[in-house]
N, C-alpha and C positions, 0 to 999 in steps of 0.2 A: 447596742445590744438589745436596748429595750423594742426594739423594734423588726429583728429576725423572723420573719416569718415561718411558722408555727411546721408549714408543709416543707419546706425544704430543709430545715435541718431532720424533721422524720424520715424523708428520702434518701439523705443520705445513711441516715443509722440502721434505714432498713437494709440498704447494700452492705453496710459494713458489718453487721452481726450473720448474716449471709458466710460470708468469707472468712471471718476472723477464727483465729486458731490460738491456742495457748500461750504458742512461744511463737509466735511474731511480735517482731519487735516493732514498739512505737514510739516516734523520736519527740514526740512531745511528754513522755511519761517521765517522771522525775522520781526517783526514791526520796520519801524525807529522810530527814538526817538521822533521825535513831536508825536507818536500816541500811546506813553505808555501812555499820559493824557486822551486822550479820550477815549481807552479802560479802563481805572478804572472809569472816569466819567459816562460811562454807562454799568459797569459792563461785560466790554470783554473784562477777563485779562485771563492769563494762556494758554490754549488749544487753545481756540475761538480765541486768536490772531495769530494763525495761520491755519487760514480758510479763504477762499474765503466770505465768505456771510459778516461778519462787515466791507470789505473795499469796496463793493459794493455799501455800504449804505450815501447819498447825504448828509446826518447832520452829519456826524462823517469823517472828510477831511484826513484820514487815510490813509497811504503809508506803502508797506514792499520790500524786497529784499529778492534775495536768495543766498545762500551760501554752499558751500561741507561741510560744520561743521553744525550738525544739530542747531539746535537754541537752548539759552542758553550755548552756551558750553564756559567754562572757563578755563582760561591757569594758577590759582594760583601766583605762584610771579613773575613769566615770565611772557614775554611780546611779545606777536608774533602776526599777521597781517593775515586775511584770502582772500580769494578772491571773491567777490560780485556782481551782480547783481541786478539793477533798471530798470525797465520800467513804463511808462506812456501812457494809447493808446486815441484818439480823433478820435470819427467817427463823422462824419455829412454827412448827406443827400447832396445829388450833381444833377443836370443835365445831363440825357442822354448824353452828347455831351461831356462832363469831362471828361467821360472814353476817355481813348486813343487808338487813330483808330491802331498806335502801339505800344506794350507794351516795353517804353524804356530801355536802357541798355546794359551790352556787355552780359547778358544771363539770362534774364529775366525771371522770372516763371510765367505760363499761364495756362488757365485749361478752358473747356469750356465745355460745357453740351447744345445738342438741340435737343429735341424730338420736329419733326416736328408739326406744327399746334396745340403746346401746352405749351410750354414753351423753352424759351432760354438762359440760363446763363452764364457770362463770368468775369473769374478772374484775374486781371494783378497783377502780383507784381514788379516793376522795381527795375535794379539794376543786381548783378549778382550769382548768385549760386550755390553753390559749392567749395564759398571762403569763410575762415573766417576774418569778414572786424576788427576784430581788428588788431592793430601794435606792434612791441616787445617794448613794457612800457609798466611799471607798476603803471606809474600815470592815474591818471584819465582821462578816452576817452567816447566820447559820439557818438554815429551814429542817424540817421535818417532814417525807412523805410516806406513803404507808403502799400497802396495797395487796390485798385477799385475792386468793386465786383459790379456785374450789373445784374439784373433779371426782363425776361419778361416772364407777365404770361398771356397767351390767353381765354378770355371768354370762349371758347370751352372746356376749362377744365371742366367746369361743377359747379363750385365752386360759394357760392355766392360772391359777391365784395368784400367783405370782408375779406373773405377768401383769396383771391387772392389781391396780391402787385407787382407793379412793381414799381422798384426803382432803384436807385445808390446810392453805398456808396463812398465814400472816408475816406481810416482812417488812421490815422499817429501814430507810437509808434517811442517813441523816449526810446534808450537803455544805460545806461552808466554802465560800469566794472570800477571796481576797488578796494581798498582795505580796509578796517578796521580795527581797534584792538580789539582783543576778550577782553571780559571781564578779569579783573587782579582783584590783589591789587593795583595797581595803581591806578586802574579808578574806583574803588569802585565795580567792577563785572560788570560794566552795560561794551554792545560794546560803541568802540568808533564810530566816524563821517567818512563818506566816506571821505577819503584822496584824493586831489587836486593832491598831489604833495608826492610821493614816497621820504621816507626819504634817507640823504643822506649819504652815509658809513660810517661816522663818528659816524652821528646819532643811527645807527643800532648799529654799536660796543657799543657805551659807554649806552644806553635806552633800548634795543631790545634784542631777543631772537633767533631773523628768524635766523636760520642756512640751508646753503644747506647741501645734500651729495654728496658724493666726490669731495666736491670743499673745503677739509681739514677745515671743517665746520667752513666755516665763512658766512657772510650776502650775499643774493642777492644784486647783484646791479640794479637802475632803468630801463638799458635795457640790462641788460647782457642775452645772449641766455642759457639759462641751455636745455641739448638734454633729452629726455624721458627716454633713453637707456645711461647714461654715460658711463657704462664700455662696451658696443658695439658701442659707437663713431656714434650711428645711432637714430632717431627717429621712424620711423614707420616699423622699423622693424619687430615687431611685428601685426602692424595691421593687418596683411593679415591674421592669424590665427584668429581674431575676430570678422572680418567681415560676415552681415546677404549675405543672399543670394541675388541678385540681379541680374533679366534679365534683365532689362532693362536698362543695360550698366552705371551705374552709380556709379559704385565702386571706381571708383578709384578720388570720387568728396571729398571735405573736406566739414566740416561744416557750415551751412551760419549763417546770423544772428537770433535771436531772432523768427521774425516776417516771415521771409522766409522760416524758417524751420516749423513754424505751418504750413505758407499756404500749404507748400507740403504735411503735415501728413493730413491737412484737406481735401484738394483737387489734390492729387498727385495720381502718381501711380497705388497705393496700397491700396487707399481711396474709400470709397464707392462712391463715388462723378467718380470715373472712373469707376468702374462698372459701373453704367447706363450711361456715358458718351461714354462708347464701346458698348453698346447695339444698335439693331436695331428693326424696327416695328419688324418681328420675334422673336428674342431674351428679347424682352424687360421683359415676362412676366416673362424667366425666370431670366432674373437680377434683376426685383421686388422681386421674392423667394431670391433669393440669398442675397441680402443685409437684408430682414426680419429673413431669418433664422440664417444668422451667426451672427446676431445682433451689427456690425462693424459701428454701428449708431455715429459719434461723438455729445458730451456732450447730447446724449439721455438721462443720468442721473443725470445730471448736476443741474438744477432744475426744482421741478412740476410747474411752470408757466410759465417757456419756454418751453420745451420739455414733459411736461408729459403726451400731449396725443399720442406720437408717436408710442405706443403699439396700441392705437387704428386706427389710420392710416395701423400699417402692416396687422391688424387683419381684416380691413376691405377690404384693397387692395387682400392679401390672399384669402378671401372667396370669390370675382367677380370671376363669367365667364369670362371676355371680357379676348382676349389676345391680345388686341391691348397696343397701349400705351400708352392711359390713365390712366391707372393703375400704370403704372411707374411714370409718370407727377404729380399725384395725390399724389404720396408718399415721390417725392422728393420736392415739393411744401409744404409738410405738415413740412418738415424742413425748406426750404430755407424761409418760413413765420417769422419766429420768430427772423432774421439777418435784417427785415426792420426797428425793434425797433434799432436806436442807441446805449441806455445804454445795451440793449443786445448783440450789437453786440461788444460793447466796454468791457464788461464784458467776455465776451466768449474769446476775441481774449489775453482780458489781463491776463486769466488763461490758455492758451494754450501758450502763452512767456513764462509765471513762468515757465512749465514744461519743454519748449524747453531749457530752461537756466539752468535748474538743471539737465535735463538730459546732455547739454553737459560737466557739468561740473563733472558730476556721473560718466561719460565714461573716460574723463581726469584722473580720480581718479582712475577708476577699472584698467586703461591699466597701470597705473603710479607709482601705490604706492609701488611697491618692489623695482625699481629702481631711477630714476630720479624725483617725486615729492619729498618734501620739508614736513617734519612730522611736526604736531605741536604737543608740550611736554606740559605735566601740572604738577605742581609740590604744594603741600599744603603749604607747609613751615612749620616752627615749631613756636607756638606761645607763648612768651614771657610775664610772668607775668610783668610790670613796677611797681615797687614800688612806693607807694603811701604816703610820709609823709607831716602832716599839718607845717603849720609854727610855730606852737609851737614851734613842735618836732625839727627843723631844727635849731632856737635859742638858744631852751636848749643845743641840741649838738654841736652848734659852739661856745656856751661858753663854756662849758668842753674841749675842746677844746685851744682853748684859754686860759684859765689857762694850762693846760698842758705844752703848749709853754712857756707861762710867766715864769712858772716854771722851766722848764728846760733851760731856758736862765740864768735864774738867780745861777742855777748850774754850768754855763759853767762860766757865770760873776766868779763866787765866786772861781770854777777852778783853773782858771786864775790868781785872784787876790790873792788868801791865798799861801805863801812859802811853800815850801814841803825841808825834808830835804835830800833829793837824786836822780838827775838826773833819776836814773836806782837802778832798784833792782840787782847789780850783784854783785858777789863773794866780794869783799871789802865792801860792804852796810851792804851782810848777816853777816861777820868778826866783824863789828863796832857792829850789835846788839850781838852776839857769845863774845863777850869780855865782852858785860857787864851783859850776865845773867851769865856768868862765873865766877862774884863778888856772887853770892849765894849761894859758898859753897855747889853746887852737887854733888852727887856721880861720878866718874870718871867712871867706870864700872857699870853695871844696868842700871834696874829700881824700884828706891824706893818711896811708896808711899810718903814719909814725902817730895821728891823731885816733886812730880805730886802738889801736896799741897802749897810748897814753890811758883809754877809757876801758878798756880792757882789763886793764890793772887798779883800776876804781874802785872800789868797794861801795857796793848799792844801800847799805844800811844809814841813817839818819842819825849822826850823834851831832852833841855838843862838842865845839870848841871854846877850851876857855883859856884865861889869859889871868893870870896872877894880879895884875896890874889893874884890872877892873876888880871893881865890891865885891860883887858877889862872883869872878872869876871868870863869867858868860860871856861870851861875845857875840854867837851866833850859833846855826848850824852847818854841819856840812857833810857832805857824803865820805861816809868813812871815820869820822871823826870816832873818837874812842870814848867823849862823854855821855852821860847816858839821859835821856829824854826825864827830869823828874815829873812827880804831880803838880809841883808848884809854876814848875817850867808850863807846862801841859793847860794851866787853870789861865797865866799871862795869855797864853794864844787865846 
């Protein structure tokens, strides 16, 4: 950004205050958040909150900002940060003697208009131009500009009093950048709060989404420099290819703030305000054509109560014989009339910032976005049914449960407790059962059913046989037997 050139984003602010009107909508305007209540409270939600006319208005205390993301825009389950602008402007009426005899600064912007014995006009803006007053951070930065506008209009005009104002302004916009978070899942879609304090690498890794590129996509840092151009080690290098045209030696200026770049697109140059400002008695009449016919009128469309009789003004200057320059006085007086109201002038100067702010941020983008800006990614996510069970449901099954366990404890208890009669089932286990179905008189070769039969009627369980005539009764085992396997039996094996 540090490096937009000064004459292109003026050129465009000069077309756009040309055309713009109250309630056109613009998709990078954002309402801050105190004035999503007031726009549903009187029904200026959706579009309307992004138009000049409901924040014009003294009963609705409404504030917005603009941003290179059009408005509403949403980042899904990421979480990334845009870049922002605010302004606020204050006119008040002043004293002749206000204005300053020089207009201070290391390069101040000036502009003056005097058609002899009919009107004289003079603009200061202090401060310097052709610099962008912001610093490398990304936390929150506020500037201050100012800027006297002074008009005197001679009886000789012809005009009744009324018609004719002479005054001073004095009006202050105060500007502050910086950053937000778009609407998530986290924050329920709404943006978040202008950030004080750019989070801190930590923060970014483990919460955030901001990745640069080629800086092996990890987070900006708060004042880390990222170049326009990464893989050409350069920033404006390309500006030269995108720059307008400029004679008047001013190409190689950067961008100023806010409030300085309207004045220029208002009263610079390029502006109808220096057409008749270069005219003389001679020429005058035909700078009067020239500004009616190219129609290079700023906020001529802005609204019918300030500007909407200014077709009637070219129409009438047009049809005069005179080619003196009255005709000219008369036409630039039929504008410079409607700058003595305050809230007009406070209104005019605070839709011609929005568009200085958006456009330089429009031009940051168009030079940027293939290379060295910073993409913001959106992503849906995929949404998860959560199962839903009552507490019924939850006690019936942690006591089935429950039993389950008890159960199977008492299987393991019983395991445990009841004697088995053999360590392991192996070759001497299977031999001890092998002996005693071998007391059943099977066939030695074959298979005989009267033998399938015999085994049939077997009984598969392991007891003791015992015999009275032995010590301790034992003889052996056998299938079927009706003695019962003891511990002490169980400990011999």
């Amino acid at each position: 950004m540090a490096f937009v050139p000064q004459n292109n984003v003026v050129k465009r602010v000069a077309d756009d205050i040309v055309s713009v009107t109250e309630s056109e909508v613009h998709p990078q305007m954002w309402p801050e958040l105190n004035s999503y209540s007031y726009a549903k409270k009187y029904g200026q939600d959706g579009a309307r909150q992004q138009s000049f006319r409901i924040y014009s208005s003294d009963e609705m205390p409404m504030t917005y900002f603009v941003s290179a993301m059009p408005n509403g825009t949403t980042t899904g389950v990421f979480r990334q940060h845009s870049l922002r602008f605010n302004s606020s402007v204050l006119c008040n009426q002043a004293i002749r003697s206000d204005f300053p005899s020089k207009c201070p600064g290391v390069r101040p912007f000036e502009a003056a208009l005097n058609i002899p014995d009919f009107l004289n006009v003079s603009v200061c803006v202090p401060g310097e131009f052709g610099v962008l007053p912001w610093t490398l951070t990304r936390s929150r930065q506020d500037i201050t500009e100012e800027m006297y506008f002074d008009v005197m209009v001679s009886p000789s005009l012809g005009f009744n009093e009324s018609d004719r104002k002479n005054f001073t302004l004095h009006c202050q916009a105060n500007t502050t950048r910086g950053f937000f978070e778009l609407g998530n899942y986290r924050n329920g879609y709404a943006p978040g709060p202008l950030l004080d304090k750019w989070p801190s690498m930590d923060e970014l890794t483990r919460d955030f989404n901001d990745m640069l590129r080629f800086k092996n996509n990890r987070p900006p840092g708060e004042t880390e420099y990222v170049p326009d151009y990464p893989s050409f080690g350069q920033d404006h290098v390309f500006w030269a290819h995108g720059k307008s045209l400029d004679p008047y030696g001013t190409d190689s200026l950067n961008v100023s703030g806010p409030l300085m770049t309207s004045a220029i697109a208002i009263f610079g140059n390029e502006s109808f305000f220096h057409i008749a400002a270069s005219s003389n008695g001679s020429s005058a009449a035909a700078a009067r054509d020239e500004i009616c016919r190219q129609g290079n009128i700023p906020f001529a469309r802005y609204s019918y109560n300030m500007f909407g009789k200014m077709p009637d003004y070219c129409n009438k200057t047009l049809d005069e014989d005179s080619t003196s320059s009255r005709t000219l006085a008369r036409l630039m007086n039929g504008w410079l009339w409607y700058w003595n109201d305050t809230k007009n002038a406070r209104e005019l100067l605070k839709a011609s910032i929005f568009l200085a702010s958006h456009e330089t941020l429009a031009q940051t983008v168009d030079e940027t976005y293939s290379q060295g800006s910073r993409t913001i990614y959106t992503a849906p996510g995929a949404t998860i049914i959560k199962p839903d069970v009552s507490t019924t449901g939850i006690v019936i099954i942690s006591t089935l449960i429950a039993l389950q366990v008890l159960g199977l404890s008492y299987v393991v208890w019983y395991i445990g407790r009841v004697p088995i009669w053999t360590s392991a089932l192996d070759a001497f286990a299977v031999a001890r059962i092998g002996s005693n179905i071998g007391l059943q008189n099977l066939a030695p070769i074959g298979r005989a059913d009267h033998d399938l039969q015999k085994l049939s009627r077997m009984d598969g369980l392991v007891g003791t046989v015992t015999d009275s005539r032995n010590g301790d009764g034992i003889v052996g085992l056998g299938l079927g037997a009706p003695g019962v396997v003891t511990r002490d039996l169980a400990k011999r094996e």
